[in-house]
MOPAC internal coordinates of N, CA, C and O (Angstrom, degrees):
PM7 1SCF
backbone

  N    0.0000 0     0.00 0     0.00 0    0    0    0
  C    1.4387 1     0.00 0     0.00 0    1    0    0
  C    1.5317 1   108.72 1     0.00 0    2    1    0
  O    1.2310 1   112.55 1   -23.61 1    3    2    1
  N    0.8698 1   131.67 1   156.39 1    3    2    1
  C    1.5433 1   147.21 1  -151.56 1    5    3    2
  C    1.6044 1   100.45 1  -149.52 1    6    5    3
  O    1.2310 1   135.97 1   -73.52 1    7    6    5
  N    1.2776 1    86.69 1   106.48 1    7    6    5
  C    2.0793 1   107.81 1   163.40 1    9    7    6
  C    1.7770 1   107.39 1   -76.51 1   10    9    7
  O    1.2310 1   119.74 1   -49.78 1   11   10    9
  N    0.9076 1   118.10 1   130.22 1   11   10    9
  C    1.3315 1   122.58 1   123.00 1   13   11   10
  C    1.2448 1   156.03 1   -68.48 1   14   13   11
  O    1.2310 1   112.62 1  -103.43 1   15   14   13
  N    1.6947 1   131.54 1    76.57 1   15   14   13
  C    1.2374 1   118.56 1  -148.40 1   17   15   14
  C    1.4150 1   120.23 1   -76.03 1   18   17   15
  O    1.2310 1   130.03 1   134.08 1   19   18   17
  N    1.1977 1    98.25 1   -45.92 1   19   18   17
  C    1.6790 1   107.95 1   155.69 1   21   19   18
  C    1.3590 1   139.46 1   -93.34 1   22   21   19
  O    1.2310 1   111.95 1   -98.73 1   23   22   21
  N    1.1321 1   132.78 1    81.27 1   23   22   21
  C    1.5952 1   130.64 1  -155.19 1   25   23   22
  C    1.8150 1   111.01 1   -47.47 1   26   25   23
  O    1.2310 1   125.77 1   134.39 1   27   26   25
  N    1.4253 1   106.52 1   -45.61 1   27   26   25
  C    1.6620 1   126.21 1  -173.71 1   29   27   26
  C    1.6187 1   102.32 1  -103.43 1   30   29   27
  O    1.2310 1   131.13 1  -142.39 1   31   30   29
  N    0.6636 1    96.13 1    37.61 1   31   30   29
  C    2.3274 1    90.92 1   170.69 1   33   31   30
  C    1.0561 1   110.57 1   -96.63 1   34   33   31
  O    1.2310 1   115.66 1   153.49 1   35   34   33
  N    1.5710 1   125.84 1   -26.51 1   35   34   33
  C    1.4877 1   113.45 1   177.14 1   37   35   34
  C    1.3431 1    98.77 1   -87.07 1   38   37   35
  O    1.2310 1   106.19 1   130.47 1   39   38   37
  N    1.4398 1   143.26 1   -49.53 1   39   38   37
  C    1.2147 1   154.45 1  -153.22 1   41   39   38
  C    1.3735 1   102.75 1   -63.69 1   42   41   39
  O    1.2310 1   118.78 1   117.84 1   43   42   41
  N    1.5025 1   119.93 1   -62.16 1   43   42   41
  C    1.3969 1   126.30 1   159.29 1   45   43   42
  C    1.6299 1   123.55 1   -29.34 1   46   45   43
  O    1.2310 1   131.92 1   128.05 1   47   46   45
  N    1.7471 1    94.58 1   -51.95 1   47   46   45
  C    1.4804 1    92.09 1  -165.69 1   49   47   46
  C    1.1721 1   125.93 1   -53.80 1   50   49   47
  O    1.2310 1   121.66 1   150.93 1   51   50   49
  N    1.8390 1   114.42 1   -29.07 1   51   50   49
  C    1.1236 1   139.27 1  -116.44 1   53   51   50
  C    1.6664 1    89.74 1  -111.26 1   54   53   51
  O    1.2310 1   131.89 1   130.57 1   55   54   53
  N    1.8465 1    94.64 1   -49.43 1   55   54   53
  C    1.5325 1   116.35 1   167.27 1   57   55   54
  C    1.7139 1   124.30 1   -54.17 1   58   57   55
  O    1.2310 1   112.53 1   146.52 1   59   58   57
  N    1.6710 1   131.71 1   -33.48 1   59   58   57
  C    1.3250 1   151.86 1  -170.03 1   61   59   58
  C    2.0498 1    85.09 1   -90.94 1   62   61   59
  O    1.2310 1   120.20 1   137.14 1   63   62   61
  N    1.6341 1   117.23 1   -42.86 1   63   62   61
  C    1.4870 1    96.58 1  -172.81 1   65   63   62
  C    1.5042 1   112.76 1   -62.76 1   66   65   63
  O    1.2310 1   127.15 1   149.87 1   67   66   65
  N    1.5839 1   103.85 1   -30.13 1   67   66   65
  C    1.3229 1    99.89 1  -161.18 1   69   67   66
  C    0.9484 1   108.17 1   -69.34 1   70   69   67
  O    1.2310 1   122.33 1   121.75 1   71   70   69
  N    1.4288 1   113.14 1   -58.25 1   71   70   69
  C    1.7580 1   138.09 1  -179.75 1   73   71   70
  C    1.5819 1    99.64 1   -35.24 1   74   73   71
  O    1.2310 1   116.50 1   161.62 1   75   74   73
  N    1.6596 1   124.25 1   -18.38 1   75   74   73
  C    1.7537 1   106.22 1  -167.32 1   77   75   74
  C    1.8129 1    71.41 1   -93.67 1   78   77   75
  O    1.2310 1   110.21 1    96.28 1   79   78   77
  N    0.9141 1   136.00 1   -83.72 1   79   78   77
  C    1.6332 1   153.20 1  -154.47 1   81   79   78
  C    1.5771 1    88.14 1   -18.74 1   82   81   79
  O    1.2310 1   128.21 1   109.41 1   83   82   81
  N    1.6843 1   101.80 1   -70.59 1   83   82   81
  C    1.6623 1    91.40 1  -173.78 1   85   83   82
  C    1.2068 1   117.59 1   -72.53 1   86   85   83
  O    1.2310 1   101.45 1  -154.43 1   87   86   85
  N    1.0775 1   151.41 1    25.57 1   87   86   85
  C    1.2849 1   156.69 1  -170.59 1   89   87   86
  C    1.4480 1   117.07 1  -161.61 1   90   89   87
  O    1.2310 1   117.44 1  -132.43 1   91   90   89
  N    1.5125 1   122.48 1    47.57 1   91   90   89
  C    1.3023 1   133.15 1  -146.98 1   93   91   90
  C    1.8084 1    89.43 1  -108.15 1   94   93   91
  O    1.2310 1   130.13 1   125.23 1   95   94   93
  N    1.4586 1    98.06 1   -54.77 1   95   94   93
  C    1.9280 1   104.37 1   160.63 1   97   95   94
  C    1.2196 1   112.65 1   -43.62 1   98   97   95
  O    1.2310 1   101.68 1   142.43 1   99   98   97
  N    1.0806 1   151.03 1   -37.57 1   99   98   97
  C    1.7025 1   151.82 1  -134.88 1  101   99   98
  C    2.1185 1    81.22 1  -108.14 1  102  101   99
  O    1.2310 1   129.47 1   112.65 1  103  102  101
  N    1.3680 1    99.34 1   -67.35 1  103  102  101
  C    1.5844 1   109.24 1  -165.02 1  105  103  102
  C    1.3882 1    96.51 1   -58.16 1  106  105  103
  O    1.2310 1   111.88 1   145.07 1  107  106  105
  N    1.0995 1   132.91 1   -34.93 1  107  106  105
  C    1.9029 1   123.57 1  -161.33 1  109  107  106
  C    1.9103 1    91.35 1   -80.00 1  110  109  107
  O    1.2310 1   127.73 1   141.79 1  111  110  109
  N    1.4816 1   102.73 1   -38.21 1  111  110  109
  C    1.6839 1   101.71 1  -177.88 1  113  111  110
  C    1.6455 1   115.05 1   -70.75 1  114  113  111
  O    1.2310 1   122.07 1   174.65 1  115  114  113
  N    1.5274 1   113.64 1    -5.35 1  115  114  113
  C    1.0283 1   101.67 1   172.73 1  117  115  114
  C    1.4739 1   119.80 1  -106.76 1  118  117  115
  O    1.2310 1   121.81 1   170.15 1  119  118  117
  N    1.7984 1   114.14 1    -9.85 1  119  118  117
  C    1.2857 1    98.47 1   160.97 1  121  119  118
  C    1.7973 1   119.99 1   -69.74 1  122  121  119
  O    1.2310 1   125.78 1   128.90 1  123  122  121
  N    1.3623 1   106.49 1   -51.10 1  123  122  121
  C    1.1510 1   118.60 1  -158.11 1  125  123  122
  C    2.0001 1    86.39 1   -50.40 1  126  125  123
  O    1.2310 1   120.42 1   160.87 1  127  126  125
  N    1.3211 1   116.81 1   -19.13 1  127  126  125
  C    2.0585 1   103.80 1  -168.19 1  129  127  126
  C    1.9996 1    95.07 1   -87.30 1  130  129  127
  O    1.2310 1   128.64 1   158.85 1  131  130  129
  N    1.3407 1   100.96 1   -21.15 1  131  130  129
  C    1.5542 1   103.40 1   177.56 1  133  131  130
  C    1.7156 1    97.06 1   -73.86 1  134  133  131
  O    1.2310 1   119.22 1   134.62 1  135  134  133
  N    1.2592 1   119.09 1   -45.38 1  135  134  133
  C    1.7955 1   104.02 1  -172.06 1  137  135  134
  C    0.9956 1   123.54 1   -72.25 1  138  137  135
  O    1.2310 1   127.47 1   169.36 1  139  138  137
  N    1.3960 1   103.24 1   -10.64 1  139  138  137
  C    1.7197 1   121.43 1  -173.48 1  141  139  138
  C    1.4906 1   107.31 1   -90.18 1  142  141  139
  O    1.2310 1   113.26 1   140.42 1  143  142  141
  N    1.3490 1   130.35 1   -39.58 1  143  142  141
  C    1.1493 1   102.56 1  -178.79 1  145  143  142
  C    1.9124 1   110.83 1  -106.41 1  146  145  143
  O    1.2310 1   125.33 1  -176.14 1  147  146  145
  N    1.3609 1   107.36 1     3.86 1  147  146  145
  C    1.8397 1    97.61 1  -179.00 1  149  147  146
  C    1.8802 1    87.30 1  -105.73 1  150  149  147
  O    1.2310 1   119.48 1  -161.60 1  151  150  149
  N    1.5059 1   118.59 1    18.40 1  151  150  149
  C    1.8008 1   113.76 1   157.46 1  153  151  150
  C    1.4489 1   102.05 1  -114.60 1  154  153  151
  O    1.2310 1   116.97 1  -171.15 1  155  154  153
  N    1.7966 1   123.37 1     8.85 1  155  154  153
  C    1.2268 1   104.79 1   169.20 1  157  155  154
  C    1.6109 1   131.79 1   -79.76 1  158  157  155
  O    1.2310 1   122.83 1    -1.08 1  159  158  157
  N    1.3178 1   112.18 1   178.92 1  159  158  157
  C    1.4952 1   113.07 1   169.41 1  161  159  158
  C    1.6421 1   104.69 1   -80.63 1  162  161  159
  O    1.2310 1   127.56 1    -9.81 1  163  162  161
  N    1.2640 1   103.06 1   170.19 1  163  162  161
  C    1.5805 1   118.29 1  -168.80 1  165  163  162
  C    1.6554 1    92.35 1   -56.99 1  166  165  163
  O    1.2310 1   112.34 1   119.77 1  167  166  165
  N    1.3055 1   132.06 1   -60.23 1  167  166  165
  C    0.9365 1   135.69 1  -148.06 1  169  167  166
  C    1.7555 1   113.21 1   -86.98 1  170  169  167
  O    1.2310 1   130.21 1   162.37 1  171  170  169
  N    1.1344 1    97.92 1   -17.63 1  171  170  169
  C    1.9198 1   106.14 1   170.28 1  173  171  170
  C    1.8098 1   100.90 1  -104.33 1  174  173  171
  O    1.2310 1   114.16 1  -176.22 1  175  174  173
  N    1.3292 1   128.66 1     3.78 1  175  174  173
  C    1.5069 1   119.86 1   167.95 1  177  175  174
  C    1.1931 1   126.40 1   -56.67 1  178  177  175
  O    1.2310 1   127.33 1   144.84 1  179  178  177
  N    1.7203 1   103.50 1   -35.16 1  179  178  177
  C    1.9013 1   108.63 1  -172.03 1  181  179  178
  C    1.2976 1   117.81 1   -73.55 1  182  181  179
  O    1.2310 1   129.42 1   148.19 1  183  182  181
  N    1.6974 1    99.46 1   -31.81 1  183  182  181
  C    1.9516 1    92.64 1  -169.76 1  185  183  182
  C    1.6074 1    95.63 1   -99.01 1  186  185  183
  O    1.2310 1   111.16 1   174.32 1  187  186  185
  N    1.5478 1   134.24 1    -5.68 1  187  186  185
  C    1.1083 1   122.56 1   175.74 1  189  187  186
  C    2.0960 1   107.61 1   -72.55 1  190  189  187
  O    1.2310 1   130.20 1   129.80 1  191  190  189
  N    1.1888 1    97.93 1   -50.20 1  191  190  189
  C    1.3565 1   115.00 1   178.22 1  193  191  190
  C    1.4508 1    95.44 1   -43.17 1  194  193  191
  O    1.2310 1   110.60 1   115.01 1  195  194  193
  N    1.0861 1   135.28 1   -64.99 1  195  194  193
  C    1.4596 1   130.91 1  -174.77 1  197  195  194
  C    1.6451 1   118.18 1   -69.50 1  198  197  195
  O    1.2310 1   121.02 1   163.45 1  199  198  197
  N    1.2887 1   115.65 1   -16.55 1  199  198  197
  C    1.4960 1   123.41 1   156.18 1  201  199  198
  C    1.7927 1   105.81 1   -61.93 1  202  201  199
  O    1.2310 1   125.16 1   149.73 1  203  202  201
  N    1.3281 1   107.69 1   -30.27 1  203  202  201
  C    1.7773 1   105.06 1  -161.87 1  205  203  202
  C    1.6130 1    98.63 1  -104.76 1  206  205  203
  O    1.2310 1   120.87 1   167.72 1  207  206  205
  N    1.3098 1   115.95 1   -12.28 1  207  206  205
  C    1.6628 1   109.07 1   153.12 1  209  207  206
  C    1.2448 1   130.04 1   -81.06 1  210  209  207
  O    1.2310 1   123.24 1   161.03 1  211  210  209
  N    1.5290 1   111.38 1   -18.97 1  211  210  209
  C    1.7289 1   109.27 1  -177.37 1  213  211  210
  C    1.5824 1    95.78 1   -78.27 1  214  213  211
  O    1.2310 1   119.15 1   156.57 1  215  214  213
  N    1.2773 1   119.23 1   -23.43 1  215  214  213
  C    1.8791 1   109.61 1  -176.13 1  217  215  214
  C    1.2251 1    99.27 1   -84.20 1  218  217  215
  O    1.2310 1   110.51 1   158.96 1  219  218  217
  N    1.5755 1   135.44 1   -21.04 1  219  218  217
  C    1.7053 1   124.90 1  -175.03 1  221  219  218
  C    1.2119 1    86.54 1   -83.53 1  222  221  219
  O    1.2310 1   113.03 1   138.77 1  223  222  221
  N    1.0121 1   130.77 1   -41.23 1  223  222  221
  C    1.8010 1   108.01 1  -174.73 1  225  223  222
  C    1.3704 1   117.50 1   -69.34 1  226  225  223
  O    1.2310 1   127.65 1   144.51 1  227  226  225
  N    1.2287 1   102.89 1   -35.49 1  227  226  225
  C    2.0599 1   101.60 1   164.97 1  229  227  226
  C    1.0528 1   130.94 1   -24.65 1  230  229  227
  O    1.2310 1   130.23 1   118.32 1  231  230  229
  N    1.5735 1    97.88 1   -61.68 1  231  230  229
  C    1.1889 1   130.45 1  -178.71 1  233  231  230
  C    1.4449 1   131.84 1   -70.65 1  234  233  231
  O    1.2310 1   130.17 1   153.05 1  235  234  233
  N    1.1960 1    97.99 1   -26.95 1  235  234  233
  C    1.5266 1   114.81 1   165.76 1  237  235  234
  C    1.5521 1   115.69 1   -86.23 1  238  237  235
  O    1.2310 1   131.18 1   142.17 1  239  238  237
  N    1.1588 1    96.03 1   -37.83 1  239  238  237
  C    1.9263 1    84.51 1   168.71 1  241  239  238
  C    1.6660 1   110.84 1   -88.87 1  242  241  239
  O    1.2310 1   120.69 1   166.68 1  243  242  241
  N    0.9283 1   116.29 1   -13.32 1  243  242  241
  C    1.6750 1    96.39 1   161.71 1  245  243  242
  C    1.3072 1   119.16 1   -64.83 1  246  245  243
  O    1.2310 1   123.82 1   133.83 1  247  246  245
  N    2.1642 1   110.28 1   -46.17 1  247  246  245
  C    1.3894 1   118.54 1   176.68 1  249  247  246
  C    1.5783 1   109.88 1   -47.03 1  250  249  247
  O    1.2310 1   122.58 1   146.96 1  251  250  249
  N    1.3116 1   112.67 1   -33.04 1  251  250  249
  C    1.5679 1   113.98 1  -179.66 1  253  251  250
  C    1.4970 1   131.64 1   -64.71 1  254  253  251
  O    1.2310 1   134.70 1   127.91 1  255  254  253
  N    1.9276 1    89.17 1   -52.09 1  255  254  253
  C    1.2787 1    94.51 1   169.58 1  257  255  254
  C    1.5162 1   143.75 1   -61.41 1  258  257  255
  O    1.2310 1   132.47 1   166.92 1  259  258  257
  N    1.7845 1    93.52 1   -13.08 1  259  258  257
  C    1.9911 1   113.62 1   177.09 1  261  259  258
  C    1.4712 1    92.26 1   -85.62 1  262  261  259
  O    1.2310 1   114.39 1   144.85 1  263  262  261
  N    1.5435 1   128.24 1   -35.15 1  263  262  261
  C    1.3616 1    98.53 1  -171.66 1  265  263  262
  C    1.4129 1   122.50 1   -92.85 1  266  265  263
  O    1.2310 1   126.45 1  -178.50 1  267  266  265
  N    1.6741 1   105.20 1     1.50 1  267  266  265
  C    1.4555 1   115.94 1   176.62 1  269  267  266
  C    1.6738 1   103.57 1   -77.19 1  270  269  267
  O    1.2310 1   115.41 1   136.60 1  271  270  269
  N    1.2635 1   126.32 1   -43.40 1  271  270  269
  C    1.2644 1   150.49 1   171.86 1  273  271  270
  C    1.4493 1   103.19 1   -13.77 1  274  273  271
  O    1.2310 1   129.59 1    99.31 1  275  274  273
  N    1.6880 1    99.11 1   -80.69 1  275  274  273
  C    1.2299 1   117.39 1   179.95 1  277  275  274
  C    1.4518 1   124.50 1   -69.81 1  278  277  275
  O    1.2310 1   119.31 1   136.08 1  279  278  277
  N    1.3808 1   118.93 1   -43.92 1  279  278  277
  C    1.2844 1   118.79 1   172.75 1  281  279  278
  C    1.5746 1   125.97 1   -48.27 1  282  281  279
  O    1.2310 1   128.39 1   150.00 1  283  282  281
  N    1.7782 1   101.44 1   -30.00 1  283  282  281
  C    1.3109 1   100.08 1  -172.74 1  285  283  282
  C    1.9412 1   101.32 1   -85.07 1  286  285  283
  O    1.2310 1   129.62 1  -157.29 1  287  286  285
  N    1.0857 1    99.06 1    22.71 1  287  286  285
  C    2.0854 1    88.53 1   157.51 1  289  287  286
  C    1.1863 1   109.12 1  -134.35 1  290  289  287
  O    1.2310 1   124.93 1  -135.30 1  291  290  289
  N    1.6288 1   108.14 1    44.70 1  291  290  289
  C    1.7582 1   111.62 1   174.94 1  293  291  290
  C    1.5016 1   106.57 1  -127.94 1  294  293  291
  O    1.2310 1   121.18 1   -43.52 1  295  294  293
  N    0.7806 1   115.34 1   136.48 1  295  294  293
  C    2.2057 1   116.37 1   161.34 1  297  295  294
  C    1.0551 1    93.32 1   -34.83 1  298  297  295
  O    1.2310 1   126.04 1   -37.65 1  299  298  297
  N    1.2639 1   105.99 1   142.35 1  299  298  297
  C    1.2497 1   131.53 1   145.10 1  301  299  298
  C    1.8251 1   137.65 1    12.28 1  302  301  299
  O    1.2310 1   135.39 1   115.66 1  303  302  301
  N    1.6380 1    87.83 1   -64.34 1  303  302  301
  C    1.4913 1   117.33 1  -156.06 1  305  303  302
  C    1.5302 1    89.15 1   -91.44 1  306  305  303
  O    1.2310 1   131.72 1   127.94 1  307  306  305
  N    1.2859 1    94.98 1   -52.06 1  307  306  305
  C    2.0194 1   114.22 1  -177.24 1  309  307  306
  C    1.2880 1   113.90 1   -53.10 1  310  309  307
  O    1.2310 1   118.70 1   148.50 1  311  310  309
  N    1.6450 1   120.09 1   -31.50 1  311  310  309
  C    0.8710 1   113.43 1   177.71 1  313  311  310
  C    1.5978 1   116.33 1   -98.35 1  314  313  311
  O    1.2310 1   124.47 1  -159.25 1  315  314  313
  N    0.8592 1   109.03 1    20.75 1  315  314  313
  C    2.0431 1   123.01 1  -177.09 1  317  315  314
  C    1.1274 1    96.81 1   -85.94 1  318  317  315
  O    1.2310 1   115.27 1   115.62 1  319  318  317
  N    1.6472 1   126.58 1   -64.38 1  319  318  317
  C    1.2334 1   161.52 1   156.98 1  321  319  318
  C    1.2597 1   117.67 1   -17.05 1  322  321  319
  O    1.2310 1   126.47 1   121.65 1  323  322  321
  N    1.6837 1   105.16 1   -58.35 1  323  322  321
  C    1.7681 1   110.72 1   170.03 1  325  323  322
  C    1.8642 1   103.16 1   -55.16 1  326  325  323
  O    1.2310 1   122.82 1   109.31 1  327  326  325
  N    0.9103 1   112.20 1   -70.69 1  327  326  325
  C    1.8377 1   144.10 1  -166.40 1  329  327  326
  C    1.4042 1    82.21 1   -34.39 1  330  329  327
  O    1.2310 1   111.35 1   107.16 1  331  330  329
  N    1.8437 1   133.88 1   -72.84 1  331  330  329
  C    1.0012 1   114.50 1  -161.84 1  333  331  330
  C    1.6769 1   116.45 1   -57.22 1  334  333  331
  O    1.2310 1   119.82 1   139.37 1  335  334  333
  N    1.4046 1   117.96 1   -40.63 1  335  334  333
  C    1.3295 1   149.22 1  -162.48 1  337  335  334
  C    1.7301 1    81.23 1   -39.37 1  338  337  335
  O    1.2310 1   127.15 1    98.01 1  339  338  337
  N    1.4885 1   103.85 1   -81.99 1  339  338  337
  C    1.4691 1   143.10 1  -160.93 1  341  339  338
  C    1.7171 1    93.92 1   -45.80 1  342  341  339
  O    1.2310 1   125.76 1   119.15 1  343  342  341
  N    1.3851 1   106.54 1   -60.85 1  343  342  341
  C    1.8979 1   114.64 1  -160.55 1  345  343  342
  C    2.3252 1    88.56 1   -56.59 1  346  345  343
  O    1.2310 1   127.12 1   130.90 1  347  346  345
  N    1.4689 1   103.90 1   -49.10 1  347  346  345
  C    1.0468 1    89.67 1  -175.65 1  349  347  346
  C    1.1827 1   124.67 1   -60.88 1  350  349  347
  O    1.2310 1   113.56 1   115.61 1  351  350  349
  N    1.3455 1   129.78 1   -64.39 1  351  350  349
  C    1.5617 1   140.66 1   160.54 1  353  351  350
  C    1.4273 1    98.61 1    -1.96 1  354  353  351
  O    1.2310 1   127.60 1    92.60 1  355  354  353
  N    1.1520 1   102.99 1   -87.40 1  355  354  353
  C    1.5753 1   128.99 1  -164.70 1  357  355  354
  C    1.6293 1   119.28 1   -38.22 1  358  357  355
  O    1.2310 1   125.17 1   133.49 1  359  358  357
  N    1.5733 1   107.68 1   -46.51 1  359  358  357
  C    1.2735 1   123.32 1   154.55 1  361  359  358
  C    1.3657 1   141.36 1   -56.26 1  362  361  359
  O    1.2310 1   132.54 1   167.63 1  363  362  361
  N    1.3493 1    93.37 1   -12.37 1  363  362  361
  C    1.8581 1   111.63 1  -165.94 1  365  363  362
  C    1.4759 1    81.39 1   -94.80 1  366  365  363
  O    1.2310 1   117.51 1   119.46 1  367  366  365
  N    1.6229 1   122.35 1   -60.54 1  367  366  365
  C    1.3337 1   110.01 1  -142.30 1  369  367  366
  C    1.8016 1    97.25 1   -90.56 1  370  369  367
  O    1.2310 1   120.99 1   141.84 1  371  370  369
  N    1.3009 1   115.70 1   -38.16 1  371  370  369
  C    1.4284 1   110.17 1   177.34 1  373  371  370
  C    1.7893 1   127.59 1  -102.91 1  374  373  371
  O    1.2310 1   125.25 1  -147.85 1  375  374  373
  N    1.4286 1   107.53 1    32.15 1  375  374  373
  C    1.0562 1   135.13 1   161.40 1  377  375  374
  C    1.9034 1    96.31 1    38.23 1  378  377  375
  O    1.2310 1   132.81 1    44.89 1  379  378  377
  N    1.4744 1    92.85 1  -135.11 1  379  378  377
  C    1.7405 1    82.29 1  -176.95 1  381  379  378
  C    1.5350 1   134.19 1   -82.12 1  382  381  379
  O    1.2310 1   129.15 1  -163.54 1  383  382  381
  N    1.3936 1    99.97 1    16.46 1  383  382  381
  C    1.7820 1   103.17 1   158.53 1  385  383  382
  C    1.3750 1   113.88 1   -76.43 1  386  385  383
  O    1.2310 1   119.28 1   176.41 1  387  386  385
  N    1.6097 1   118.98 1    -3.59 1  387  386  385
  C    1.5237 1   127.87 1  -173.65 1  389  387  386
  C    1.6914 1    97.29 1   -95.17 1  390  389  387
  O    1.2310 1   115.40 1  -176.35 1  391  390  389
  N    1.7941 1   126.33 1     3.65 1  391  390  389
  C    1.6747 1   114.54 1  -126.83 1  393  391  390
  C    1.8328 1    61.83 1   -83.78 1  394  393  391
  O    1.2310 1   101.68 1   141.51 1  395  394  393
  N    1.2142 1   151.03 1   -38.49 1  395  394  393
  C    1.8736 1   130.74 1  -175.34 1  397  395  394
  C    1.3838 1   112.44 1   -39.94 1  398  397  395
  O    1.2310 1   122.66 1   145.85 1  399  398  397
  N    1.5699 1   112.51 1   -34.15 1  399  398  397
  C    1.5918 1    91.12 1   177.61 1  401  399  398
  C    1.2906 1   121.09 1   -76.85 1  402  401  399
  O    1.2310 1   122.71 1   166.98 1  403  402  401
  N    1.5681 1   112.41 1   -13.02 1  403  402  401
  C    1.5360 1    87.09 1   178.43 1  405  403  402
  C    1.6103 1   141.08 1   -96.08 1  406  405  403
  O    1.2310 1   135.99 1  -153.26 1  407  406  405
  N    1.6041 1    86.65 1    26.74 1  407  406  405
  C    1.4333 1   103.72 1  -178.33 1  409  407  406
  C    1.4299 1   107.56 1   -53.72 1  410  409  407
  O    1.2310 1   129.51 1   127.00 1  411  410  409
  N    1.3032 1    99.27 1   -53.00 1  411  410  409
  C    1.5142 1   119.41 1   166.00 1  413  411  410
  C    1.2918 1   139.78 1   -38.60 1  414  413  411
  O    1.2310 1   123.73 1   152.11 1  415  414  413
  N    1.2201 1   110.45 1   -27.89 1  415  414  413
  C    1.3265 1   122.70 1  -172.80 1  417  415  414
  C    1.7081 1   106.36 1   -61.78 1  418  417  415
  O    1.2310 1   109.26 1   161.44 1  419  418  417
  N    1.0827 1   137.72 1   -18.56 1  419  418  417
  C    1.3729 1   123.46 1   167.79 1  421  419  418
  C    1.2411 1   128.27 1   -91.88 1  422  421  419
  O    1.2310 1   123.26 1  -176.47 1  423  422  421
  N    1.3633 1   111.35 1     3.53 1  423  422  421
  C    1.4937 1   129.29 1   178.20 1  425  423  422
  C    1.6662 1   104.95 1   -46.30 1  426  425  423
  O    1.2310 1   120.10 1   180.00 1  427  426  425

């Protein structure tokens, strides 16, 4: 007999490769806003830092919007299941440009 431990790990994976490919501009703009403001001076840190949150939120609502995408042609339950699948994935590999999904996490 054969487990499945992860039902969506390939589906996900496949979904987070694409999502970097098409969104390869978005991710390069968000390192270069991360080097920019933890290489700033004390006094250019605050408004850079807030330059490097408007791109994590970008990024997080696109991550949202691919997993809303899909979720919305699943049941209910199936789609709870995807969301965690996805929020984790997503979090592992794009650390805190993923930090929108975890608003969710107490849902």
């Amino acid at each position: 007999m054969i487990f499945r431990r992860d039902r969506f790990g390939d589906l996900v994976r496949r979904q987070l490769d694409l999502f970097e490919t098409d969104e390869a501009e978005l991710l390069a703009e968000a390192d270069q806003a991360d080097a920019a403001w933890t290489g700033a001076d004390r006094e250019d840190t605050e408004e850079l830092y807030g330059d490097y949150q408007l791109v994590v939120d970008a990024v997080g609502e696109r991550l949202y919007d691919v997993r809303e995408a899909y979720a919305a042609t699943l049941e209910e339950d199936v789609a709870a299941k995807y969301r965690r699948a996805f929020d984790r994935a997503a979090l592992k590999r794009f650390k805190d440009l993923a930090s929108f999904l975890r608003a969710g996490e107490d849902e």
